[in-house]
DRENTORKOL-3810 file (N, C-alpha, C; in nm, 4 decimals):
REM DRENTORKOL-3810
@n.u->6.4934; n.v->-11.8799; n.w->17.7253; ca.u->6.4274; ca.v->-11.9257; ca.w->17.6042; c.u->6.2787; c.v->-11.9436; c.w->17.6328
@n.u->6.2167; n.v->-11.8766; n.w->17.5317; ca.u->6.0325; ca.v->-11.9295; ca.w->17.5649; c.u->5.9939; c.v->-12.0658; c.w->17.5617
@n.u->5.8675; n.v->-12.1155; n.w->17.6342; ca.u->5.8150; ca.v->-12.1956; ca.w->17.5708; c.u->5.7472; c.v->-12.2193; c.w->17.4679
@n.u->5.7002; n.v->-12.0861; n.w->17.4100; ca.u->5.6055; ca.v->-12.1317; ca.w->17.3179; c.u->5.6761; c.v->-12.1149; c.w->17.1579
@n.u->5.6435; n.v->-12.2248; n.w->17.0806; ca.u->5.7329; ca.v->-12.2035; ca.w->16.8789; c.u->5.7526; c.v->-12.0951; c.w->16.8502
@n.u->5.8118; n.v->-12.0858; n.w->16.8034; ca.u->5.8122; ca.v->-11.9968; ca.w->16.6936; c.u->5.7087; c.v->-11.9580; c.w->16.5762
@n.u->5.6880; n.v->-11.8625; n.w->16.5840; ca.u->5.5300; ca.v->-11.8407; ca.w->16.5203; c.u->5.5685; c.v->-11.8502; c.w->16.3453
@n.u->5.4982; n.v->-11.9635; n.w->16.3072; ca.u->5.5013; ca.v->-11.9969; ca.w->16.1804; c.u->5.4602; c.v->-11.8345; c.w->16.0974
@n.u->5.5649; n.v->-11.7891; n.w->15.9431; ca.u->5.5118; ca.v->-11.7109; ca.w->15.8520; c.u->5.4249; c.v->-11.7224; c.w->15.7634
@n.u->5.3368; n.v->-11.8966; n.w->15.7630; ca.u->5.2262; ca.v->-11.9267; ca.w->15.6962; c.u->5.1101; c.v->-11.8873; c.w->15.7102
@n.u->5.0938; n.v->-11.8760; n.w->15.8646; ca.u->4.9886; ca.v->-11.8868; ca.w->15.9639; c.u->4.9402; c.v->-11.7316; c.w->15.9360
@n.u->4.7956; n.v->-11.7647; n.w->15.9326; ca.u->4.7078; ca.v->-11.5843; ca.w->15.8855; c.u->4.6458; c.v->-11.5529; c.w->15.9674
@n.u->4.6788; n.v->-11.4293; n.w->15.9345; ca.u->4.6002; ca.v->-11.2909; ca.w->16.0265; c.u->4.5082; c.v->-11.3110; c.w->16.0945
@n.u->4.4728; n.v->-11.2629; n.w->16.1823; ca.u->4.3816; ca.v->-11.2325; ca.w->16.3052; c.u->4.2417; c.v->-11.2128; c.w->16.2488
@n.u->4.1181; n.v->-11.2109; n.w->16.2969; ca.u->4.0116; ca.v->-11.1424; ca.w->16.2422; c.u->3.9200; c.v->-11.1646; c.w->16.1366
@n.u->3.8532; n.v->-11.0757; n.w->16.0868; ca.u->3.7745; ca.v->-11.0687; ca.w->15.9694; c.u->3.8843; c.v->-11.0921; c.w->15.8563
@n.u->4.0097; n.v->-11.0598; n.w->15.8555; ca.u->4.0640; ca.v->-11.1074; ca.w->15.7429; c.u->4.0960; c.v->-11.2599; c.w->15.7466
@n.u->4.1080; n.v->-11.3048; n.w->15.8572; ca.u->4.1633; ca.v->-11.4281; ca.w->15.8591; c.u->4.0152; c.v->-11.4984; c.w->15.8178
@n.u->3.8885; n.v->-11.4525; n.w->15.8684; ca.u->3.7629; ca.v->-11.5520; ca.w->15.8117; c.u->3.7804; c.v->-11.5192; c.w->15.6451
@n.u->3.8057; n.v->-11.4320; n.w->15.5802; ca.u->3.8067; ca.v->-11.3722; ca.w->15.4816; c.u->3.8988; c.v->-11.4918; c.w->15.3957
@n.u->3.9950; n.v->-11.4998; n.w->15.4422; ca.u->4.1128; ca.v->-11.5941; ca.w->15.3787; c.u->4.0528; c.v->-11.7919; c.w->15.3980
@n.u->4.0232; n.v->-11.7553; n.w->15.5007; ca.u->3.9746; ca.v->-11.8977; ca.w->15.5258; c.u->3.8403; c.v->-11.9351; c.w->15.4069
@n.u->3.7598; n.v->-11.8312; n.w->15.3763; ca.u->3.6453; ca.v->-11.8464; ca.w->15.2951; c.u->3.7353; c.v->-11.8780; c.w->15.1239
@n.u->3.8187; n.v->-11.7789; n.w->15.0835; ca.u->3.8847; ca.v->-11.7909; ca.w->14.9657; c.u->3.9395; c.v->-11.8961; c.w->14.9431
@n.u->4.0153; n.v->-11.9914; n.w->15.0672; ca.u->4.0737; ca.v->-12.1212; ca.w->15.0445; c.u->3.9716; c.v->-12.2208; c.w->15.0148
@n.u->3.9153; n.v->-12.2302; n.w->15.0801; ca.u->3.7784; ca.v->-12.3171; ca.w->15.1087; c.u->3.7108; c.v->-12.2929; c.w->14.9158
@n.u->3.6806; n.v->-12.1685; n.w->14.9020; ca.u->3.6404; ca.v->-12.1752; ca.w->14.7370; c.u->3.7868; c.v->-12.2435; c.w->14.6766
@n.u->3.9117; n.v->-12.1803; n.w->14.6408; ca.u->3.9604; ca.v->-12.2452; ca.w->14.5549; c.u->3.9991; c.v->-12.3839; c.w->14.5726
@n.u->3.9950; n.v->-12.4795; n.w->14.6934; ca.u->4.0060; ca.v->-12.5910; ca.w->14.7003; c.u->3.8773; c.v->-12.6885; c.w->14.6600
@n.u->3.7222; n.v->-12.5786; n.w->14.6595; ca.u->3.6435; ca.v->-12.6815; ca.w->14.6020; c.u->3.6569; c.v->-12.6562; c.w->14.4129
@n.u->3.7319; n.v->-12.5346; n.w->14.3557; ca.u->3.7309; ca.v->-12.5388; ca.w->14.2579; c.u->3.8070; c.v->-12.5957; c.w->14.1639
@n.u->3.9447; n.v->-12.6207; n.w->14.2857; ca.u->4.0125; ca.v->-12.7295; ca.w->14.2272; c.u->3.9914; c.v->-12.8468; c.w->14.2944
@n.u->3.9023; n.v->-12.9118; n.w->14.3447; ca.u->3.8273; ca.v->-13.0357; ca.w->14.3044; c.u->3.7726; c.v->-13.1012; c.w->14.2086
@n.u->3.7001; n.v->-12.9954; n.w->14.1665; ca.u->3.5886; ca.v->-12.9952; ca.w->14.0240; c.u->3.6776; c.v->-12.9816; c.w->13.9734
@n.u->3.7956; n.v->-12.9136; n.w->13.9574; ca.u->3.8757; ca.v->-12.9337; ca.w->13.7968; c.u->3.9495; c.v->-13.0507; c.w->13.7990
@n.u->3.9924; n.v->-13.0614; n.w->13.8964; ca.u->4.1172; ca.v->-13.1630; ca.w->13.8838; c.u->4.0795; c.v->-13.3294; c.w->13.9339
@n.u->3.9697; n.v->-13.3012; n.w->13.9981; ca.u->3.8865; ca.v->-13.4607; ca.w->14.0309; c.u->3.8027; c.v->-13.5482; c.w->13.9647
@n.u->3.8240; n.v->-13.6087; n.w->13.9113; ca.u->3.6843; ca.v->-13.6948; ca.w->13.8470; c.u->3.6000; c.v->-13.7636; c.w->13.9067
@n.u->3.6674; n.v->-13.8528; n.w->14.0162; ca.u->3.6130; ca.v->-13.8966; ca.w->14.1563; c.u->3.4833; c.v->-13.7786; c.w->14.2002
@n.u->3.5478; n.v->-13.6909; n.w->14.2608; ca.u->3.5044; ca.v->-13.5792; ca.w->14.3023; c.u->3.3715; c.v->-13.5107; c.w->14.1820
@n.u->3.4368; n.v->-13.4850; n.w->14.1151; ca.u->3.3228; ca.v->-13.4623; ca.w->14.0244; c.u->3.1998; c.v->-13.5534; c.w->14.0301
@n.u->3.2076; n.v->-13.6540; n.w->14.0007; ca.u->3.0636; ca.v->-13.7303; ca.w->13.9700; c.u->3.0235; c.v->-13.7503; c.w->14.1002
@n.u->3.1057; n.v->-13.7875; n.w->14.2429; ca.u->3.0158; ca.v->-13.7522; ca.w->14.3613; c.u->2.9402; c.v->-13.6287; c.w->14.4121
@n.u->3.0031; n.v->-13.5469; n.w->14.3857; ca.u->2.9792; ca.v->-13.4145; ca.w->14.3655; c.u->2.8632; c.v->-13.4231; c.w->14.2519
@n.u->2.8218; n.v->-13.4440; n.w->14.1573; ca.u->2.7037; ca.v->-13.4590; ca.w->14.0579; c.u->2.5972; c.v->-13.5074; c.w->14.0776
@n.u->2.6248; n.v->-13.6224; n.w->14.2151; ca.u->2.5619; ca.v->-13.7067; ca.w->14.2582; c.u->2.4836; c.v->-13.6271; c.w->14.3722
@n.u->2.5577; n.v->-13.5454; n.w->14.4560; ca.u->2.5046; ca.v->-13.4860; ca.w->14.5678; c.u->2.4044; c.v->-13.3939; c.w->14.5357
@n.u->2.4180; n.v->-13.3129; n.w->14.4294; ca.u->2.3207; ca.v->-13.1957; ca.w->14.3365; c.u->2.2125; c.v->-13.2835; c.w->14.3482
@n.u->2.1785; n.v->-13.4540; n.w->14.3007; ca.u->2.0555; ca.v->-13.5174; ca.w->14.2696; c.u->1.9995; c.v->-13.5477; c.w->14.3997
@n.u->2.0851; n.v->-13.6197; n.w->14.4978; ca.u->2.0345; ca.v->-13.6935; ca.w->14.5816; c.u->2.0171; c.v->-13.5766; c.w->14.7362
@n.u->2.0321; n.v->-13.4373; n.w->14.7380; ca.u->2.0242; ca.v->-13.3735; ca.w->14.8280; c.u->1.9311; c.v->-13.3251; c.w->14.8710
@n.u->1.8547; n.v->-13.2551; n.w->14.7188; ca.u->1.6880; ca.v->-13.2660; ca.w->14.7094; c.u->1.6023; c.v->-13.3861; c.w->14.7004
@n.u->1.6528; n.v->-13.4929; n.w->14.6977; ca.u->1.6119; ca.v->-13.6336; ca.w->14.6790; c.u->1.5644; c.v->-13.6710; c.w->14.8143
@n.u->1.7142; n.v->-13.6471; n.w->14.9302; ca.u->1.6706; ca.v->-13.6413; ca.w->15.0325; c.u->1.5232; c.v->-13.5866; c.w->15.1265
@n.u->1.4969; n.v->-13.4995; n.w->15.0456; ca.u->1.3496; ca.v->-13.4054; ca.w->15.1086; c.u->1.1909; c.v->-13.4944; c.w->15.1249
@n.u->1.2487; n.v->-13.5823; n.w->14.9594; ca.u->1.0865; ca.v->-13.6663; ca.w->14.9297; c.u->1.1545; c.v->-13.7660; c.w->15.0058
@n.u->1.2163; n.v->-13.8354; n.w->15.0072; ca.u->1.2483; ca.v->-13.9668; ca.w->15.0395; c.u->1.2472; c.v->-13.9898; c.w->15.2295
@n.u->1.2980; n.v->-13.8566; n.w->15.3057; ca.u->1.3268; ca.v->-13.8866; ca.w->15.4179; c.u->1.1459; c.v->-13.8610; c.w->15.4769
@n.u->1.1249; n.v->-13.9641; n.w->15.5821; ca.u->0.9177; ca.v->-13.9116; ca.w->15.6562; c.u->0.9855; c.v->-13.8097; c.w->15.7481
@n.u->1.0854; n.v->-13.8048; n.w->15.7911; ca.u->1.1116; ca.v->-13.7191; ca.w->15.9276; c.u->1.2350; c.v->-13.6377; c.w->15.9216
@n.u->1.2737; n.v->-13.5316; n.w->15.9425; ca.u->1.3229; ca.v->-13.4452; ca.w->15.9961; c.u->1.5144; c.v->-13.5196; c.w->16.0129
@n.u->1.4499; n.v->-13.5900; n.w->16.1063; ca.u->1.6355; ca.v->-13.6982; ca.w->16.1407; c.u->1.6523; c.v->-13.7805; c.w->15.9686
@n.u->1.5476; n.v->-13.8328; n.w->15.9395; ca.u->1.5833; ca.v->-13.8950; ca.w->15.8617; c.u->1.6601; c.v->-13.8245; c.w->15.7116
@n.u->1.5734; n.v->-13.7265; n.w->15.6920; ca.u->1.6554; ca.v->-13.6189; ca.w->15.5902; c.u->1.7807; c.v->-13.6045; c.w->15.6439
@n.u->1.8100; n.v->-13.5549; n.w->15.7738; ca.u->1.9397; ca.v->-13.5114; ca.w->15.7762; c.u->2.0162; c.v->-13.6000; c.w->15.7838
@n.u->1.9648; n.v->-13.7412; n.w->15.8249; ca.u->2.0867; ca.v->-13.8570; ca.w->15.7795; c.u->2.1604; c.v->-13.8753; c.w->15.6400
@n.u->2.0367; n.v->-13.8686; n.w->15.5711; ca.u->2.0461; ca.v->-13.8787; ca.w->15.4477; c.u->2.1261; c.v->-13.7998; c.w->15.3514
@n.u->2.1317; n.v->-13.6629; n.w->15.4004; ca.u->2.2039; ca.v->-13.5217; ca.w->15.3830; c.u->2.3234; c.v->-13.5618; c.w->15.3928
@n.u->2.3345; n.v->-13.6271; n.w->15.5031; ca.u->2.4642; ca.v->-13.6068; ca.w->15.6314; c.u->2.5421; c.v->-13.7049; c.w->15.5244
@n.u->2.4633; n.v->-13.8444; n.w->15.4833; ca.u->2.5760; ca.v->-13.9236; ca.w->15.4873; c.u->2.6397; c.v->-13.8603; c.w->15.3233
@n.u->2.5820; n.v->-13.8066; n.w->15.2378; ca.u->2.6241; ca.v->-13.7671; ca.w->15.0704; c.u->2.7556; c.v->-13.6830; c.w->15.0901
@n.u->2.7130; n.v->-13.5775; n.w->15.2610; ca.u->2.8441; ca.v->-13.4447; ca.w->15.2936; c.u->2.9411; c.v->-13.5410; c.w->15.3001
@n.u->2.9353; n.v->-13.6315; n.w->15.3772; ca.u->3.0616; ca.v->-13.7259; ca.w->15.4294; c.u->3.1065; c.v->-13.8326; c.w->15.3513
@n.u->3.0763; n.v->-13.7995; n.w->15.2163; ca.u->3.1157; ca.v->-13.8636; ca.w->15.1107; c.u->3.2146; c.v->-13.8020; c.w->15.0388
@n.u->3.1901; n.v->-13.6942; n.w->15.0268; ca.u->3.2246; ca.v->-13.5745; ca.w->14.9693; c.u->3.3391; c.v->-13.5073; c.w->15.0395
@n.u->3.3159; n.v->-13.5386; n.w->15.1728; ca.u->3.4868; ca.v->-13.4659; ca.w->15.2606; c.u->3.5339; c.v->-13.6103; c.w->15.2705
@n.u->3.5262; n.v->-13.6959; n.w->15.2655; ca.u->3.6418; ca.v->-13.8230; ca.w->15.2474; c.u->3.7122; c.v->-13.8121; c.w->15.1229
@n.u->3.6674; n.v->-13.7776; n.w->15.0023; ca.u->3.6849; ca.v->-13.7655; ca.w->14.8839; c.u->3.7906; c.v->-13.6475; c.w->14.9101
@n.u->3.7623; n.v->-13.5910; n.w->14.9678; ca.u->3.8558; ca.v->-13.4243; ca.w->14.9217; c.u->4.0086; c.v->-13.4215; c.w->15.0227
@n.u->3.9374; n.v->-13.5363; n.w->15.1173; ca.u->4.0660; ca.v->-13.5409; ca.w->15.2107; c.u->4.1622; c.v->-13.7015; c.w->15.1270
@n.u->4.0743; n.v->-13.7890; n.w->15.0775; ca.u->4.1881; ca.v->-13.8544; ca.w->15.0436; c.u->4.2527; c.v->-13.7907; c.w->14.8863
@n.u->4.1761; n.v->-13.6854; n.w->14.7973; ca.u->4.2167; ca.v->-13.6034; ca.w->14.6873; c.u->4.3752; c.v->-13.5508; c.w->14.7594
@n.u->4.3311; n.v->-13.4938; n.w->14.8834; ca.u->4.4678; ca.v->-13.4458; ca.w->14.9390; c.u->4.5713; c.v->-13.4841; c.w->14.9418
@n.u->4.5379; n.v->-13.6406; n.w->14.9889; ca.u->4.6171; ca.v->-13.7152; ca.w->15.0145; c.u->4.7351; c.v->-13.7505; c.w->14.9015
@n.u->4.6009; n.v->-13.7489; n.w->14.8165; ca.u->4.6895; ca.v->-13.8412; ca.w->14.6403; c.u->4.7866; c.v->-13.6856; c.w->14.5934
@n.u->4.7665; n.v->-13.5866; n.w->14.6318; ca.u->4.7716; ca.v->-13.4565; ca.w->14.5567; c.u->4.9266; c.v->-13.4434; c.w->14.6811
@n.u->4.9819; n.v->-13.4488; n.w->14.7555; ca.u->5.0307; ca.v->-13.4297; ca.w->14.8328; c.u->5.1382; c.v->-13.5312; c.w->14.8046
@n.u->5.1116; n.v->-13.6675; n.w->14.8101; ca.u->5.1748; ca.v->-13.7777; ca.w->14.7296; c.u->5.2629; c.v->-13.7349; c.w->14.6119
@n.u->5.1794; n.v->-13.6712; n.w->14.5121; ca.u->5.2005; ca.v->-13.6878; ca.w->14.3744; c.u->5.3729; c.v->-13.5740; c.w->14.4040
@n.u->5.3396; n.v->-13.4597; n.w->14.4967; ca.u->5.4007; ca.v->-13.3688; ca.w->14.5044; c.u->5.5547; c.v->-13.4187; c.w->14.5039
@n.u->5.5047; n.v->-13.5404; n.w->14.6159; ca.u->5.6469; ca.v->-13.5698; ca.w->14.6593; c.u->5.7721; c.v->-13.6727; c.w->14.6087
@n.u->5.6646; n.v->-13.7615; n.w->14.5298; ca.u->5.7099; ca.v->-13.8176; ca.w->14.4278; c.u->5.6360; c.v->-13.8906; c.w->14.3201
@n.u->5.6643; n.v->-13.9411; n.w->14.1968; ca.u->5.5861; ca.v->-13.9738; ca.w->14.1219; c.u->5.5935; c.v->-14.1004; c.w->14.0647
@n.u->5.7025; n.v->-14.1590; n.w->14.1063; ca.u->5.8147; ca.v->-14.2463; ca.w->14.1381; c.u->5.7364; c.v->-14.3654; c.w->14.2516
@n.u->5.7147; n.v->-14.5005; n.w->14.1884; ca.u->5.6639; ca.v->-14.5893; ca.w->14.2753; c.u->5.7261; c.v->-14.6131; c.w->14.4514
@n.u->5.6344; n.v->-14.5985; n.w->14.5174; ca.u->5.6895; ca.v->-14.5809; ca.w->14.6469; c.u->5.5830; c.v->-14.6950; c.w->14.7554
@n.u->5.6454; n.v->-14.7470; n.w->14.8188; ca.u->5.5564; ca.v->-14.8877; ca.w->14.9090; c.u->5.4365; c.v->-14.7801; c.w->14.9736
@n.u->5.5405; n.v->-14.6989; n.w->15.0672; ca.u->5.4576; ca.v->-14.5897; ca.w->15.1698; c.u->5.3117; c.v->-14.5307; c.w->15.0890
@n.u->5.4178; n.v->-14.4773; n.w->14.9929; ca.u->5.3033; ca.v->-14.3546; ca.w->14.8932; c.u->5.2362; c.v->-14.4467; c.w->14.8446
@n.u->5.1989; n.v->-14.5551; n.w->14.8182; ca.u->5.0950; ca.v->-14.6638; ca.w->14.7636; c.u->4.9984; c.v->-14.7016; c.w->14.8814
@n.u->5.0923; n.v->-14.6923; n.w->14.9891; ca.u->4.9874; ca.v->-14.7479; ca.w->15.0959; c.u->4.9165; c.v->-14.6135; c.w->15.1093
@n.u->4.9328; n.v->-14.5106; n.w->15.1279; ca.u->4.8941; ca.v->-14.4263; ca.w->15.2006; c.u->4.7605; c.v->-14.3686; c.w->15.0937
@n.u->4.7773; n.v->-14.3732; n.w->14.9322; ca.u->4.6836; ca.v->-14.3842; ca.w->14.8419; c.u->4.5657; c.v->-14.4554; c.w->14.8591
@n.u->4.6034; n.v->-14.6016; n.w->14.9139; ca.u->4.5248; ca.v->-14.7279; ca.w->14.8946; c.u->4.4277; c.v->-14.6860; c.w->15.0531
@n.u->4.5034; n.v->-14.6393; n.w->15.1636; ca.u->4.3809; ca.v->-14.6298; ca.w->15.2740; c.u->4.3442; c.v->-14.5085; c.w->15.2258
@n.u->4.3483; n.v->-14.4018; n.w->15.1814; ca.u->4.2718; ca.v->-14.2784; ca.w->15.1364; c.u->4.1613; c.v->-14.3243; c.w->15.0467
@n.u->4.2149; n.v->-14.4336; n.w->14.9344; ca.u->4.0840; ca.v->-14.5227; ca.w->14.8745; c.u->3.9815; c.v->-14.5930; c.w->14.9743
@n.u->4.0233; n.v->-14.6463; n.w->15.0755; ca.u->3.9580; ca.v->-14.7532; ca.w->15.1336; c.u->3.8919; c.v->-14.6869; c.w->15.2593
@n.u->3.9426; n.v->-14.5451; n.w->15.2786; ca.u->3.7928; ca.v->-14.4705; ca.w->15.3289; c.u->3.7421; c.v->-14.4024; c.w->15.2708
@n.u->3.7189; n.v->-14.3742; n.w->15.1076; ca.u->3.6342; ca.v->-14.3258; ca.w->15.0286; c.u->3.4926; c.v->-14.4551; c.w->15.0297
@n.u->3.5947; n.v->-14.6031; n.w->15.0154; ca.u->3.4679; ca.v->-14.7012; ca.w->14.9607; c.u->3.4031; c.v->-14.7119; c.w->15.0679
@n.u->3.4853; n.v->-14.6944; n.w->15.2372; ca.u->3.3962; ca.v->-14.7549; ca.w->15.3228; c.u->3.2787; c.v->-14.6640; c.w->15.3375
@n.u->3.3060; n.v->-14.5373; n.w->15.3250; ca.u->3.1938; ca.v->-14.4284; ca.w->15.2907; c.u->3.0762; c.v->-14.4679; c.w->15.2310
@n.u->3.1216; n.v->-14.4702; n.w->15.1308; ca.u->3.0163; ca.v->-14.4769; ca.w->15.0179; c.u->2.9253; c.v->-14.6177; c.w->15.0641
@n.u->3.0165; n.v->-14.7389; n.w->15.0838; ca.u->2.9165; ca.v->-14.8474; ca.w->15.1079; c.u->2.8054; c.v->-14.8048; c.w->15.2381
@n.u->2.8592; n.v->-14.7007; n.w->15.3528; ca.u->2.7626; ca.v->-14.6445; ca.w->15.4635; c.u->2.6632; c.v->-14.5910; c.w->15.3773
@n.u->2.7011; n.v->-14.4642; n.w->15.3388; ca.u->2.6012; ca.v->-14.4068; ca.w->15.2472; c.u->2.5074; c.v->-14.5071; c.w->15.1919
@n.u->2.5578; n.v->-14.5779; n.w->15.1014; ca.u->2.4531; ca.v->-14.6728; ca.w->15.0369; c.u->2.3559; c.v->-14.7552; c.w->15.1334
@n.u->2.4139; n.v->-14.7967; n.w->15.1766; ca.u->2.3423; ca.v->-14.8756; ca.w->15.3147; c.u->2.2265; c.v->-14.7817; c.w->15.3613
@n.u->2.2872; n.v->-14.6884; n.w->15.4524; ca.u->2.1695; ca.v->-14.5344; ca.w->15.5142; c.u->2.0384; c.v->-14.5595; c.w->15.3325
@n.u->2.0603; n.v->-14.5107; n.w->15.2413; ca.u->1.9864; ca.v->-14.4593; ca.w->15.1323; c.u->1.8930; c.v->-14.6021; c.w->15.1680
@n.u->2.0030; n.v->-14.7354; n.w->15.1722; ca.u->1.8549; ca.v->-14.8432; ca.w->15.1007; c.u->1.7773; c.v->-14.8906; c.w->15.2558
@n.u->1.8204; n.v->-14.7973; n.w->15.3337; ca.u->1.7385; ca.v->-14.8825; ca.w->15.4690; c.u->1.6524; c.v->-14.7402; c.w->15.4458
@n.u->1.6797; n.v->-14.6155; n.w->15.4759; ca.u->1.5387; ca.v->-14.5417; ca.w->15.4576; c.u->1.4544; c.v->-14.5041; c.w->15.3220
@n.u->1.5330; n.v->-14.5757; n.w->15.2375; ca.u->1.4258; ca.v->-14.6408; ca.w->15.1076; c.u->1.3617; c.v->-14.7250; c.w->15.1281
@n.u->1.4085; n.v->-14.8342; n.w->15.1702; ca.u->1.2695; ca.v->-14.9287; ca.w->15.2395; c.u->1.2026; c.v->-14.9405; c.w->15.3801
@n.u->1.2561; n.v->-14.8789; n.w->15.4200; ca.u->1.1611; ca.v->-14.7963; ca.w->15.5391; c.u->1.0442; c.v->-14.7362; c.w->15.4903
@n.u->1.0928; n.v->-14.6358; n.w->15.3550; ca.u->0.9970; ca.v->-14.5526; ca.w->15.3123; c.u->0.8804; c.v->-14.6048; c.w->15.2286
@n.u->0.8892; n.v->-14.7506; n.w->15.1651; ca.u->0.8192; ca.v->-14.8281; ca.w->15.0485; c.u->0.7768; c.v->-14.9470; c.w->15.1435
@n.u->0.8834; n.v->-15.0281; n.w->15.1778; ca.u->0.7977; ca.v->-15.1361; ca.w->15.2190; c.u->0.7962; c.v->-15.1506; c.w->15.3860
@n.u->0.8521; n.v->-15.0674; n.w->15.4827; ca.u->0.8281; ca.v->-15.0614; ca.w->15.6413; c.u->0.7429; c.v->-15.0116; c.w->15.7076
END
């Protein structure tokens, strides 16, 4: 008997097709974000403002890309706890202790996000005005 699994029939192709497939998922999972997220949406609305926002606001180079950095990592907490709820919903719809908890920390690293984010924005906002 081998050691190694059994090679999953999910798992894709080798190559330029496999970057190919990987690019197509990657679009329809941000397109069903935007459709199916509202969360997602208005952070996502938010990032369009505050990305170029980032440019005037940051004096330096690090500081833009903090600033950048922290809106991206707003935005993949969001899509990974979207997963989460979307994955949930799949399995049941039906009040569940687990599936509540597992909702509630997918929430509670969206907020801890966002409160970083916010934090980063108002320290190199006043860095930028009154430091």
């Amino acid at each position: 008997m081998s050691d190694t699994p059994h090679p999953s029939p999910f798992k894709s192709k080798r190559g330029l097709g496999r970057l190919f497939n990987a690019l197509r998922y990657a679009v329809q999972g941000m397109q069903a974000a935007l459709t199916h997220e509202a969360s997602f949406r208005q952070e996502f609305g938010l990032a369009v403002i505050m990305i170029p926002t980032a440019f005037w606001l940051g004096r330096h180079p690090y500081e833009v890309l903090l600033l950048i950095a922290v809106v991206l990592v707003v935005l993949v907490v969001e899509l990974l706890n979207s997963a989460i709820e979307t994955v949930a919903d799949a399995v049941s719809l039906e009040p569940h202790p687990l599936i509540g908890r597992a909702k509630d920390l997918g929430s509670a690293a969206v907020m801890i996000t966002l409160i970083f984010a916010g934090a980063t924005w108002a320290m190199v906002a006043y860095l930028r005005f009154w430091g």
